[in-house]
N, C-alpha and C positions, 0 to 999 in steps of 0.2 A: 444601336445594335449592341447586345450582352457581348463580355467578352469572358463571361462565367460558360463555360463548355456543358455541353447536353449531359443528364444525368449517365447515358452508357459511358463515355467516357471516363466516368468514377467507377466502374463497376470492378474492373482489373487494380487501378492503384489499393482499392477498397479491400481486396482481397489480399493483393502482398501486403499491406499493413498487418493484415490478421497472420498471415503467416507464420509469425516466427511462436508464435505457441501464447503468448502473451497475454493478457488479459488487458480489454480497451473499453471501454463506453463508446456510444454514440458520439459523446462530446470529444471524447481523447482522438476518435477517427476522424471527427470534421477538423480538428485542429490540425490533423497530419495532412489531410487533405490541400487543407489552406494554405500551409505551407509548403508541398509539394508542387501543386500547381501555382504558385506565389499570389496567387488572390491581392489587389489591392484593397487599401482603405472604402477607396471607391465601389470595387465591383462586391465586398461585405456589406455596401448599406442601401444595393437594389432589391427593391422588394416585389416581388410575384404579382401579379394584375391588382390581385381583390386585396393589395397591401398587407397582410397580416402573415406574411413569412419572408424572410429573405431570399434571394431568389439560388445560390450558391447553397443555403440550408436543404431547402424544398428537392434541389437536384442530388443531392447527395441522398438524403432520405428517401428519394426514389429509389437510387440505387442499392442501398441497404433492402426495402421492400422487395423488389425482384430478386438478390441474392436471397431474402428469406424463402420466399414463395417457392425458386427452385431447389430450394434445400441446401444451397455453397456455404448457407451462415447459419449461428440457433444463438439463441440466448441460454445463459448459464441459470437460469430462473435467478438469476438478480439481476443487475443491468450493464455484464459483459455479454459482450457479443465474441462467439467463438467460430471459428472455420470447421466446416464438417471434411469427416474423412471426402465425401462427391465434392465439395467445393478443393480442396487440394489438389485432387487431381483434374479438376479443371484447370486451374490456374496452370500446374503443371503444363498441361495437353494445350493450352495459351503459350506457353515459355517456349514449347518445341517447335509449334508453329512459326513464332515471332523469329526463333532462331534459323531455321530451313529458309524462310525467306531472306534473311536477313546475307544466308551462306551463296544466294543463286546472284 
């Protein structure tokens, strides 16, 4: 059993990474990522069914695609990925949830 967490679970850390205004790559976020969630040696060299991607790359790339698709991320037309004004306040409107339960 993966002990690499389902790509939603990237979706949120994915987003405060981008927040602080900063300019990342795809590569600078999986690296945050992997160090956030402490990723082992081990769980970097599971690879995906048909082998030709790592299975912690594949899930984060996921998660990147669905914040593109709903508009939370864009690309800088080079190869930073930025936070949209809709993904900010998502994240936000995530922050106040997280927090109201957190208060009950």
């Amino acid at each position: 059993m993966s002990s690499i967490p389902p790509y939603r679970d990237f979706v949120l850390p994915f987003l405060q990474i981008l927040n602080d205004r900063e300019l990342y790559t795809i590569d600078g976020i999986i690296n945050n990522l992997v160090i956030l969630f402490g990723l082992s040696e081990e769980d970097m060299k599971e690879m995906v069914k048909c082998g030709r991607q790592y299975t912690y790359k594949n899930r984060i790339i996921n998660a990147r695609t669905s914040l593109l698709r709903d508009g939370y991320i864009q690309y800088d037309g080079e190869k930073n990925i930025l936070i949209t004004d809709k993904g900010s306040q998502f994240l936000k409107s995530q922050t106040l949830l997280t927090d109201t339960r957190a208060q009950r």
